[in-house]
C-alpha positions as CSV (number, residue, x, y, z in Angstrom):
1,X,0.0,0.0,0.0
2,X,1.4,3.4,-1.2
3,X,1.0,6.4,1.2
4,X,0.5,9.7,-0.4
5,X,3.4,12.0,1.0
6,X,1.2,15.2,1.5
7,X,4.1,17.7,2.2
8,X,5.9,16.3,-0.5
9,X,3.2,16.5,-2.9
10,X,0.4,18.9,-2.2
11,X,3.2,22.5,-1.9
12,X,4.1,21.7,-5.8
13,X,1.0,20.7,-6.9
14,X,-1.0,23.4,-5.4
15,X,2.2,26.0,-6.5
16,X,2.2,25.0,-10.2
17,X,-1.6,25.9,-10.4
18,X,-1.0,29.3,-8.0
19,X,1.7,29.6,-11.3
20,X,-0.5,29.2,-14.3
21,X,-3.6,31.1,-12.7
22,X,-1.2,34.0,-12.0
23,X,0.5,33.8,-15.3
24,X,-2.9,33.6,-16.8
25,X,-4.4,36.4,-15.6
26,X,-1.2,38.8,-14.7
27,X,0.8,37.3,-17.9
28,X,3.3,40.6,-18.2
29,X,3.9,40.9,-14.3
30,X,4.0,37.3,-14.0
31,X,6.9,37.2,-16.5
32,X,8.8,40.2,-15.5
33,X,8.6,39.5,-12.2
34,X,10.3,35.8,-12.4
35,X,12.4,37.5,-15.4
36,X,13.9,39.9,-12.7
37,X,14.4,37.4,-9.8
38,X,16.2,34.8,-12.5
39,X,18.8,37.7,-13.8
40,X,19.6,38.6,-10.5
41,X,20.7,35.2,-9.5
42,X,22.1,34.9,-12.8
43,X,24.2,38.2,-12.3
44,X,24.6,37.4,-8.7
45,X,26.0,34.0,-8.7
46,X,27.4,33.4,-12.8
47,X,30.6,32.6,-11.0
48,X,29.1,29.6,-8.7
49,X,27.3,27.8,-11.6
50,X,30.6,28.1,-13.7
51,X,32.9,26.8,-11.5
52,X,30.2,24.4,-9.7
53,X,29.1,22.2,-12.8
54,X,33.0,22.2,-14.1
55,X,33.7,20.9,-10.4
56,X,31.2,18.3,-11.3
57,X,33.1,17.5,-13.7
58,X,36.2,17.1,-11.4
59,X,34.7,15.2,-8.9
60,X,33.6,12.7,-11.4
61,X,37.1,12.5,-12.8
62,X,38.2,11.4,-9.6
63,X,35.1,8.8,-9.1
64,X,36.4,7.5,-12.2
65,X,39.9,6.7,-11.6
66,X,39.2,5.9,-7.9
67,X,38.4,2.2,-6.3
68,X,35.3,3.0,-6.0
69,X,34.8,3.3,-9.6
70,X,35.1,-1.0,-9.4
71,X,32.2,-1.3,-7.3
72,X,28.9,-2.7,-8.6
73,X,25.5,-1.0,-8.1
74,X,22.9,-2.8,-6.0
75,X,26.2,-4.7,-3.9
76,X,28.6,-7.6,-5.3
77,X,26.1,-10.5,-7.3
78,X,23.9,-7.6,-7.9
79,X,22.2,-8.9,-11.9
80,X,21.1,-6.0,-14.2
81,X,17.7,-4.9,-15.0
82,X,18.2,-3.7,-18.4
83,X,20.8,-4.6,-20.7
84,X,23.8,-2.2,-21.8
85,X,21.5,-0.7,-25.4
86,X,18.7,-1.1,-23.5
87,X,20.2,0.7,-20.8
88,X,21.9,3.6,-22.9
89,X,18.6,4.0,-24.8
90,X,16.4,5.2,-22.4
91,X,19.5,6.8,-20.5
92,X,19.7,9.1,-23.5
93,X,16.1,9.7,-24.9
94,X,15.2,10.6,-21.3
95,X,17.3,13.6,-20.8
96,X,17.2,14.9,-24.2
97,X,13.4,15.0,-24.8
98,X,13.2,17.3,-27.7
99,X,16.0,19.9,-27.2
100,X,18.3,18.6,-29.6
101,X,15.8,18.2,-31.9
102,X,14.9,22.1,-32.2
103,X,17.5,23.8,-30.9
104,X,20.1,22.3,-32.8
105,X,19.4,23.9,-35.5
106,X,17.8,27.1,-34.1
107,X,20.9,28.1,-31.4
108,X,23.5,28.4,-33.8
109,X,21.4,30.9,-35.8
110,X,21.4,32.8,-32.5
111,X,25.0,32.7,-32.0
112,X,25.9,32.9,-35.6
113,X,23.4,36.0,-36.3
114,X,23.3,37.5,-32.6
115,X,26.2,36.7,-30.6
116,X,29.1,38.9,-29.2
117,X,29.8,41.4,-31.5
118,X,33.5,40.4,-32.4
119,X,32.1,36.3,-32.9
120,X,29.2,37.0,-35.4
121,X,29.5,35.5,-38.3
122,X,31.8,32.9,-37.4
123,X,30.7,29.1,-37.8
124,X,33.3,28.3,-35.4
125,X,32.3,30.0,-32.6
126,X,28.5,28.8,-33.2
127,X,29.6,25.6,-33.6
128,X,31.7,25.5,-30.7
129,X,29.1,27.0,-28.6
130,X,26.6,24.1,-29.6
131,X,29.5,21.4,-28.0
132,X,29.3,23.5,-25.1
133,X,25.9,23.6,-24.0
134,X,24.8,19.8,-25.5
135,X,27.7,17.8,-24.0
136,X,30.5,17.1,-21.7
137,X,29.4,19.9,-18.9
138,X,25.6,19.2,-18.9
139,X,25.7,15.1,-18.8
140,X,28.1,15.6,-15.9
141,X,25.4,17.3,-13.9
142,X,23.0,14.6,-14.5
143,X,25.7,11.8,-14.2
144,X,27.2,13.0,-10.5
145,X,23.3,13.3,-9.0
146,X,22.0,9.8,-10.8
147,X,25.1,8.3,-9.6
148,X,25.3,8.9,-6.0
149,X,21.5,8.3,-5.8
150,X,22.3,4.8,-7.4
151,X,24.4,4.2,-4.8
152,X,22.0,5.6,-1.8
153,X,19.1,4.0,-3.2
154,X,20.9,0.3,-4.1
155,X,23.7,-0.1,-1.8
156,X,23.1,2.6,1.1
157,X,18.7,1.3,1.0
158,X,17.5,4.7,1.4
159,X,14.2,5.9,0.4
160,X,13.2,7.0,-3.8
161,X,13.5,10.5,-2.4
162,X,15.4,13.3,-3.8
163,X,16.4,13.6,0.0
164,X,18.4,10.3,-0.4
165,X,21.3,12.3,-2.4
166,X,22.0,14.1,1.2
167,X,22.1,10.4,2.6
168,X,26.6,10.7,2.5
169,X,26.4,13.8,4.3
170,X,23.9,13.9,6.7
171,X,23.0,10.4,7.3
172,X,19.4,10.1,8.5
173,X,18.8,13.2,9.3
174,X,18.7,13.6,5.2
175,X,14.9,12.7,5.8
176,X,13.4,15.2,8.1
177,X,11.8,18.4,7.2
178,X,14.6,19.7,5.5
179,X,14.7,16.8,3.0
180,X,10.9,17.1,2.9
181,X,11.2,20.8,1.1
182,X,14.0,19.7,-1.1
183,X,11.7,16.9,-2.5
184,X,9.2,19.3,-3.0
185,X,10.8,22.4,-4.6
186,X,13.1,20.0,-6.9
187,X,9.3,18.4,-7.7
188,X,8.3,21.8,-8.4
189,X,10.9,22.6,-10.7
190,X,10.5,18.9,-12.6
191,X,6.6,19.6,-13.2
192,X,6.8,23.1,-14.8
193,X,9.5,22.3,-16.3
194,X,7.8,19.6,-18.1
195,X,4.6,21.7,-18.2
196,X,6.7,24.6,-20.7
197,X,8.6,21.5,-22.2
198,X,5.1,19.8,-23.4
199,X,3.5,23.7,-24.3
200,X,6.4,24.1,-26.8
201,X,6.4,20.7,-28.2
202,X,2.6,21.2,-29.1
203,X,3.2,24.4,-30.6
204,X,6.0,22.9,-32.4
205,X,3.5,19.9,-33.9
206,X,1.0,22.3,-34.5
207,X,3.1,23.9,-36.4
208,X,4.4,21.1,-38.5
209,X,0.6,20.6,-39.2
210,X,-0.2,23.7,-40.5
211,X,3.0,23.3,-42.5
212,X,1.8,19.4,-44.4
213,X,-1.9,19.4,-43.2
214,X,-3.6,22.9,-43.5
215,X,-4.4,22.6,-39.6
216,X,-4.7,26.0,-38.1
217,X,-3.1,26.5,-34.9
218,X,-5.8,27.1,-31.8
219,X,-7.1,25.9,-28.5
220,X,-8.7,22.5,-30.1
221,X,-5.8,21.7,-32.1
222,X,-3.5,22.5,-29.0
223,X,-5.9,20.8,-26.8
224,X,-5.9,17.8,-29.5
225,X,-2.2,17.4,-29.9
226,X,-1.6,17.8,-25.6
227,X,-4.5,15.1,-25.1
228,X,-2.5,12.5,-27.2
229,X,0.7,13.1,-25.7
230,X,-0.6,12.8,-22.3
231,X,-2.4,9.8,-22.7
232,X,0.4,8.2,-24.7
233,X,2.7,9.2,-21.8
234,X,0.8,8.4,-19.2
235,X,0.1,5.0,-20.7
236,X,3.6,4.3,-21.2
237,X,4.7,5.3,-17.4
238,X,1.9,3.3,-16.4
239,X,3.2,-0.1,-17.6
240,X,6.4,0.4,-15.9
241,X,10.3,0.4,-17.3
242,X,10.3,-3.0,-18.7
243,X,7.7,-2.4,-20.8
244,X,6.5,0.6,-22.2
245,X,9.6,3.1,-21.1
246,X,12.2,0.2,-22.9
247,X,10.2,-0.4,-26.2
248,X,9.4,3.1,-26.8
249,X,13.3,4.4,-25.8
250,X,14.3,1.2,-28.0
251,X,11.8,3.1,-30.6
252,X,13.1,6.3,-30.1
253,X,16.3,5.8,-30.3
254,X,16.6,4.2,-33.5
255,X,14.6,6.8,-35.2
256,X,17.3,8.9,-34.1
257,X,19.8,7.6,-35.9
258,X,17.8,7.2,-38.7
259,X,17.4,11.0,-38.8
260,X,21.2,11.8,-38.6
261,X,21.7,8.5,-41.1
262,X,19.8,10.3,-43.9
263,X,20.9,14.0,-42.9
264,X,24.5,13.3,-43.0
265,X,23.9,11.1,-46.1
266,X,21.6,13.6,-48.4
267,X,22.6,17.1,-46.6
268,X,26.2,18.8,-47.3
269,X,28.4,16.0,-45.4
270,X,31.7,17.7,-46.4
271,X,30.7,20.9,-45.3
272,X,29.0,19.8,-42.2
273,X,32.3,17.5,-41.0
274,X,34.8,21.1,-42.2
275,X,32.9,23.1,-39.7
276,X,32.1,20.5,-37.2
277,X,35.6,19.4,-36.6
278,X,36.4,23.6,-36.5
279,X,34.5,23.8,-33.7
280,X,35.6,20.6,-31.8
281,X,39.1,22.3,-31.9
282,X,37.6,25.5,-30.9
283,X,36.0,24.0,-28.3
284,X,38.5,22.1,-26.7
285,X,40.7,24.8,-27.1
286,X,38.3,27.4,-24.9
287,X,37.1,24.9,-22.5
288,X,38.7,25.6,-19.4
289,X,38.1,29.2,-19.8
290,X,34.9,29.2,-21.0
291,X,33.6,26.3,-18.3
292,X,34.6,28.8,-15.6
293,X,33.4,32.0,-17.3
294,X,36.8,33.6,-18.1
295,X,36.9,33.5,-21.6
296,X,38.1,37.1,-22.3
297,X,36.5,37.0,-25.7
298,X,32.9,36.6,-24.3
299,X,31.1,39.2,-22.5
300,X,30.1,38.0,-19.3
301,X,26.3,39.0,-20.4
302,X,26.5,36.8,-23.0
303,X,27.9,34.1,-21.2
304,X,24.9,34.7,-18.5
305,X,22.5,34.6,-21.0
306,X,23.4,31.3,-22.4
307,X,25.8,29.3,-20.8
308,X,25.0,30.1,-17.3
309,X,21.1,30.2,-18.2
310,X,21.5,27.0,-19.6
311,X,23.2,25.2,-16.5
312,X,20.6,26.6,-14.6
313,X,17.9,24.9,-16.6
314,X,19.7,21.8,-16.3
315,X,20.1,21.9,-13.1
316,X,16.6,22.3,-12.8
317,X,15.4,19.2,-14.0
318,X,18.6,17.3,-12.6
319,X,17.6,16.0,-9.5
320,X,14.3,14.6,-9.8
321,X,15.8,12.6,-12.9
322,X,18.3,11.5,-11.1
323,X,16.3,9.4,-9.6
324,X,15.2,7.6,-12.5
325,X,18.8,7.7,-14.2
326,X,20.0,5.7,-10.6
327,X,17.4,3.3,-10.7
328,X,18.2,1.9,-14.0
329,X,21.5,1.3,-13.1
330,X,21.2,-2.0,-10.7
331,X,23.4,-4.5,-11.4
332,X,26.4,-2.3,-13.1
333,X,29.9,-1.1,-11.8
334,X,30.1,2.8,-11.0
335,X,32.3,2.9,-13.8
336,X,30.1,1.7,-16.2
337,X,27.4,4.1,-14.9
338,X,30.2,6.8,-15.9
339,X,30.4,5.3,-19.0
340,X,26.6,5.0,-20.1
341,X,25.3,8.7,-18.7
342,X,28.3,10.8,-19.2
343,X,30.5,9.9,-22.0
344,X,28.2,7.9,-24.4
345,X,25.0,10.7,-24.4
346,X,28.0,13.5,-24.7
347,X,29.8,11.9,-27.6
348,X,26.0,11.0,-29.4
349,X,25.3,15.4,-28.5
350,X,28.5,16.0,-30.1
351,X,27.7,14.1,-33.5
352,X,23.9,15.1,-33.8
353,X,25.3,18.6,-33.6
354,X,27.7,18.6,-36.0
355,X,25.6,17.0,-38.4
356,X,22.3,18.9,-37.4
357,X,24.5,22.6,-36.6
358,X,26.6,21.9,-39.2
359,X,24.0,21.8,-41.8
360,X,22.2,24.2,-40.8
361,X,25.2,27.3,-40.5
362,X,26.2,26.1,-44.2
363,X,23.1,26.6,-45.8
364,X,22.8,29.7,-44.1
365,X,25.6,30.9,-45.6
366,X,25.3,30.5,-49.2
367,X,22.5,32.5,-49.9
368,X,20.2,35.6,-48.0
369,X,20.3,33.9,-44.5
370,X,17.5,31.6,-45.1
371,X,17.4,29.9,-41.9
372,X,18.0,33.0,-40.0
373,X,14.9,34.5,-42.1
374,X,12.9,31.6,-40.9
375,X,13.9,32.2,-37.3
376,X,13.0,35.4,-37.2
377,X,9.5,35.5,-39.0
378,X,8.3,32.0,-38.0
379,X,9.9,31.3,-34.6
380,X,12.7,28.6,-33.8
381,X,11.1,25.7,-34.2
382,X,10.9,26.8,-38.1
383,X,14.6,26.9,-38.6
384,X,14.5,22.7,-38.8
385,X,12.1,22.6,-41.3
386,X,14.0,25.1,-43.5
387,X,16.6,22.7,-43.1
388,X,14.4,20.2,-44.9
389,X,13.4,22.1,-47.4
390,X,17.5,22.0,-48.9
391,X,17.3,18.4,-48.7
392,X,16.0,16.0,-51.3
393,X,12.8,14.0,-49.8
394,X,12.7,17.2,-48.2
395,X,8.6,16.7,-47.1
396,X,8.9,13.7,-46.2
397,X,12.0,13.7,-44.0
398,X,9.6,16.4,-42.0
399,X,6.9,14.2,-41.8
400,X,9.4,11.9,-40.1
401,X,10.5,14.4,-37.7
402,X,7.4,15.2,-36.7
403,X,6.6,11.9,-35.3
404,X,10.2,11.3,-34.0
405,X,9.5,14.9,-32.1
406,X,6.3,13.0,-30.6
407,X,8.1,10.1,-29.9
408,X,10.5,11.8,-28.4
409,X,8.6,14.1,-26.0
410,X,6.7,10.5,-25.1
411,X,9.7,9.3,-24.0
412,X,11.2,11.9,-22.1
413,X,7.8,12.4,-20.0
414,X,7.4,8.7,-18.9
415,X,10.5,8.3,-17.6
416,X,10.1,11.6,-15.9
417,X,6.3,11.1,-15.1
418,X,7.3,7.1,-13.4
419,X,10.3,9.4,-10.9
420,X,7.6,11.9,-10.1
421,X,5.1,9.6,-9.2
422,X,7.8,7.5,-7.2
423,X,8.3,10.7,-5.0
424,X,4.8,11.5,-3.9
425,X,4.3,8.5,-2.0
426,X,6.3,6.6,0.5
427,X,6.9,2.6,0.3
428,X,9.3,2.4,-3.2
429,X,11.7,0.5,-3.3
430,X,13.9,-2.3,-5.7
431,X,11.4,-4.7,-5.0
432,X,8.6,-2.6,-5.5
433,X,9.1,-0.2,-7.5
434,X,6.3,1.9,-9.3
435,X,4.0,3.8,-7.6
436,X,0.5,3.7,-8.5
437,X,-1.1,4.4,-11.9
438,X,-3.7,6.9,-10.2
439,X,-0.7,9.4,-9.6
440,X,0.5,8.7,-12.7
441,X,-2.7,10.1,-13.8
442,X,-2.7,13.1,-11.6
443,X,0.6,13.9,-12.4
444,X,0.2,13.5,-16.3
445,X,-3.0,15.2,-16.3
446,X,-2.1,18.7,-14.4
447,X,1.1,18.6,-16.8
448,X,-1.2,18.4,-19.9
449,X,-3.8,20.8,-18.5
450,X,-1.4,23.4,-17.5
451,X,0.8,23.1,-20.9
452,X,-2.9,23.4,-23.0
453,X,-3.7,26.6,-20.6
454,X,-0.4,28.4,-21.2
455,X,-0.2,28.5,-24.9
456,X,-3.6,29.0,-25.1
457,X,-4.4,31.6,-22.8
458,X,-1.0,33.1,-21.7
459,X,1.7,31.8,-23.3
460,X,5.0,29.2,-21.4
461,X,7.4,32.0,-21.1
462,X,6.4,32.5,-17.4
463,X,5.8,29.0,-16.0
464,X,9.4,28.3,-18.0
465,X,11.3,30.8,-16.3
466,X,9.9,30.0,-12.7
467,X,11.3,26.3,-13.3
468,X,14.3,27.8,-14.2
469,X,14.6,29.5,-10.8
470,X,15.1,25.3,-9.4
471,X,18.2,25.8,-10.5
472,X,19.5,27.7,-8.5
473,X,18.6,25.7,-5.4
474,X,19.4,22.8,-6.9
475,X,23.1,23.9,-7.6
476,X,23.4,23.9,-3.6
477,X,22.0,20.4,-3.7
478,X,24.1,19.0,-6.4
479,X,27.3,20.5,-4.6
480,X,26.6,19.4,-1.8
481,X,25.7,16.0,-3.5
482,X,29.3,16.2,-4.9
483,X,31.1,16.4,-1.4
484,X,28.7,13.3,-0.6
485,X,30.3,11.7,-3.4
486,X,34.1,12.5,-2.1
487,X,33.3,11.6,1.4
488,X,32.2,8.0,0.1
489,X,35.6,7.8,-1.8
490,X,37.6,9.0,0.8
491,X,35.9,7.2,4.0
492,X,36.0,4.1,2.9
493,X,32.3,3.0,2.8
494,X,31.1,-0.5,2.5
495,X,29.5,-0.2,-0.7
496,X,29.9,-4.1,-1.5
């Protein structure tokens, strides 16, 4: 028998509502008010998310060439739940949901077009911006808080609780109220999150309809399009990870690589690869400097704006998924875990990029701009489909993408929906270990509802912005989730 965990579940649920009625009916306050509070912690603290998530980085480093690194999750015997693809699979489609699919072709328009005044212009500095924010630096957040709640959660038997990641540092006390409002803020941040996530993958279908279908964008349409991703979501969650999370990650996956397959294969592969490789050198090159926000050739506004914002939002969404990242994990060495959430997903970034960015900045060169053009007058989820339109099969290929975009978002949400659920009531564990479909429901259901309200009535840019504010608690978390880490190296704990 589950038990609902009121003051774990109720403050988020009842916030995220407060949220979407205020941003409803005081949409320009709303906005500028969580605007204001998220660049003064940007301005305020730029320094601490630099050199916290390149510690992260660090402090894995370590793990990984550390006897600890030998020892297996869920204790010595310990047999897998998933095997290594399957493992990867959902690993991968769960933490990239849709962003890669978008923004990597609509961000290097951004830095290309309207970055610092002395980079734009130059592919390499797009480019090399793109490896930035899509690999090494943001896996390593995800990988140092799925990791130690792997070990909690396995070999430490501590609670499916965000709470659990404290477990190294402040033993049981990890559990008492304070751990009670980190669940529920880092819940918080998870469900808007995924309500803005889910409002700009409708508008983005919606969008692709109107393109191949005629469909006008409006409240039924959005209402249609949200309906069928929640119930396919929901559905999935429901039947647990060996069922519907593996096939449709399995699913997912491959349609991936289909994509990049015929991209790299029909699109301008020379060109692509000259400018990709450019901005691998350009990015190794910078990365110490930029990591740590002392790259003299950036102004430290741009550097809020994007790299800093963007370690905020993953922060954000980190440690709730951590908990489903750790849980699939039984049964595998730590270093293996390093293996199949930091280096694998990075180096699988790194390619779609070059590819996807690639393309995209050399067809925007040869003529007028023409993925810029689409940027500006259609939004950034047009720039893809310009993209298309350059390639032979061009309609088709976005017919393609538009159900790999469903898939995708599908994905993404059950594995995220099944960690929710898992926190809002007490009693899971390895041998129990979904909670129950009714919460799945609940949980799915405000998602949808507040994702249809937002771009119907008010627009995501408000609910966004306040799940971008978890990120700034949840850098205190994951640091201090770090030290855990080096006090389990460094003590000596039984793990085995």
């Amino acid at each position: 028998m589950h038990k609902l965990r009121k003051a774990v579940f109720l403050p988020p649920f009842l916030f995220l509502l407060v949220s979407a009625g205020l941003s409803i009916f005081f949409p320009e306050r709303f906005h500028l008010t969580a605007s204001g509070i998220n660049d003064w912690i940007l301005q305020h603290f730029d320094w601490l998310f630099s050199w916290g998530t390149f510690s992260f980085l660090i402090i894995l480093l370590i793990t990984y060439f550390s006897p600890i690194a030998k020892v297996r999750i869920g204790r010595a015997g310990a047999k897998p739940i998933l095997t290594k693809w399957q493992w990867f699979s959902i690993t991968l489609c769960t933490t990239i949901a849709t962003g890669i699919l978008f923004w990597g072709t609509a961000e290097p328009m951004y830095h290309m077009h309207e970055g610092p005044a002395n980079m734009q212009g130059d592919t390499t500095f797009a480019m090399s911006s793109m490896f930035m924010h899509w690999s090494i630096t943001p896996y390593g957040i995800y990988t140092l808080a799925g990791l130690v709640f792997a070990l909690c959660y396995y070999n430490l038997k501590q609670p499916f609780a965000v709470s659990s990641l404290l477990f190294p540092l402040m033993g049981l006390g990890a559990h008492g109220p304070l751990g009670k409002v980190v669940d529920a803020v880092c819940l918080f941040a998870l469900v808007a999150g995924m309500s803005a996530s889910l409002g700009t993958g409708i508008m983005a279908i919606s969008g692709g309809l109107e393109i191949f279908f005629g469909l006008q964008p409006g409240k039924l349409i959005y209402g249609l399009i949200g309906l069928v991703i929640v119930f396919a979501f929901v559905i999935s969650a429901s039947t647990g990870l060996k069922k519907g999370i593996r096939i449709l990650s399995g699913i997912n996956i491959r349609l991936f690589i289909v994509l990049a397959i015929l991209i790299f294969i029909l699109g301008p592969t020379r060109e692509m690869l000259s400018i990709g490789l450019a901005g691998v050198g350009d990015y190794f090159q910078h990365f110490l400097p930029r990591s740590v926000g002392l790259d003299s050739d950036l102004p430290a506004s741009w550097t809020r704006s994007w790299t800093v914002f963007y370690w905020a939002n993953w922060l954000a969404w980190t440690p709730v998924t951590a908990l489903f990242l750790g849980r699939l994990a039984l049964g595998y060495t730590v270093r293996d875990f390093i293996h199949f959430n930091l280096f694998l997903p990075a180096l699988f970034g790194g390619v779609w990029m070059i590819i996807f960015s690639g393309s995209t900045l050399h067809f925007d060169s040869l003529t007028s701009q023409p993925m810029y053009s689409a940027m500006i007058t259609d939004g950034p989820q047009a720039v893809v489909y310009s993209l298309f339109e350059f390639l032979p099969m061009g309609a088709i290929i976005s017919i393609f993408f538009l159900i790999i975009v469903f898939i995708s978002y599908v994905t993404a949400a059950d594995s995220n929906t099944s960690a929710m659920t898992g926190m809002s009531v007490e009693g899971i564990n390895p041998e129990n270990p979904e909670a129950p479909v009714q919460m799945k429901i609940i949980w799915g259901s405000l998602v949808g509802l507040v994702a249809w309200v937002m771009i119907s009535y008010a627009g995501i840019d408000g609910v966004k912005m306040i799940s971008n504010l978890g990120g700034f608690p949840a850098l205190f978390l994951i640091l201090l989730v770090g030290f855990g880490l080096l006090k389990l190296i460094w003590s000596g704990t039984d793990l085995n």
